[in-house]
C-alpha positions as CSV (number, residue, x, y, z in Angstrom):
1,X,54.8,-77.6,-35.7
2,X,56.9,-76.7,-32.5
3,X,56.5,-80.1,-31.1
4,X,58.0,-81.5,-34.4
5,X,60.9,-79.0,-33.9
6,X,61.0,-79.7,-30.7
7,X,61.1,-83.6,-30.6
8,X,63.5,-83.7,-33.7
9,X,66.3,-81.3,-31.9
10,X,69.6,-83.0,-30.6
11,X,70.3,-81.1,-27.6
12,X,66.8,-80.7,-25.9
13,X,67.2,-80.8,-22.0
14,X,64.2,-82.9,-20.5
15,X,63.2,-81.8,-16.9
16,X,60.8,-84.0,-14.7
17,X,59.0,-82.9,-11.6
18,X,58.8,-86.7,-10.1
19,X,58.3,-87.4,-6.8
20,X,55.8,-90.9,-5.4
21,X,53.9,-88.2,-2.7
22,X,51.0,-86.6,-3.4
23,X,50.2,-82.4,-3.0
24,X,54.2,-82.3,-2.9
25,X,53.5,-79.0,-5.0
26,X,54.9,-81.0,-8.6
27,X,52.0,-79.3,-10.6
28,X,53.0,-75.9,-9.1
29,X,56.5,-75.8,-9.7
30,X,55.8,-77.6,-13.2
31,X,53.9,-74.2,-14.0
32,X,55.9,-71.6,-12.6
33,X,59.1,-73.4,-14.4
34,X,57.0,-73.3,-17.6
35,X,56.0,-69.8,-17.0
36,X,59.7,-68.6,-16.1
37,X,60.9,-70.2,-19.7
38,X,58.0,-68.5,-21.6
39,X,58.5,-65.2,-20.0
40,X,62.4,-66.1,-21.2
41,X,61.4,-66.3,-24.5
42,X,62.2,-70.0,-24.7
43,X,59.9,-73.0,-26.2
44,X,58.9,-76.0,-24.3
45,X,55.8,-79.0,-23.9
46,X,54.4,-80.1,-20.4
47,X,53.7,-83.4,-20.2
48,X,51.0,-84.3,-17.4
49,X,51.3,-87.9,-16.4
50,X,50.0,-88.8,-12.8
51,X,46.2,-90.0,-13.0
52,X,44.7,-87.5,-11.4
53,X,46.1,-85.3,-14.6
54,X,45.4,-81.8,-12.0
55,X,47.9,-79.8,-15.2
56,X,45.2,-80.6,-17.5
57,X,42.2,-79.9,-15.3
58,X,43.6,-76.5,-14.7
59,X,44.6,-75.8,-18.2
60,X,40.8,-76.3,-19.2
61,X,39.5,-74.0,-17.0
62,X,41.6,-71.5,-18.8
63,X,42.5,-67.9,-18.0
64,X,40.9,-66.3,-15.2
């Protein structure tokens, strides 16, 4: 449901973390952006789209 609400609003900023370099720290500030809007209350989606997907294989190991 928040993605529909989120996709479907007119003014929703879009931030990329993009750089060519690998272990430029992309994943890392991607997170602790994330977690700074969260903590803030606000709503977002992370999109993890290098091959190596590293966002997703740390967001399965979950907490802890």
């Amino acid at each position: 449901m928040a993605i529909h609400r989120l996709s479907h609003a007119r003014n929703t900023p879009r931030i990329a973390f993009v750089t060519p370099n690998g272990g430029s720290g992309k994943t890392t500030a991607t997170v602790l952006f994330a977690s700074e809007l969260v903590e803030r209350e606000h709503e977002g989606v992370i999109l993890d789209l290098p091959p190596n997907q590293s966002l997703a294989a740390w967001g399965a190991q979950g907490a802890g």
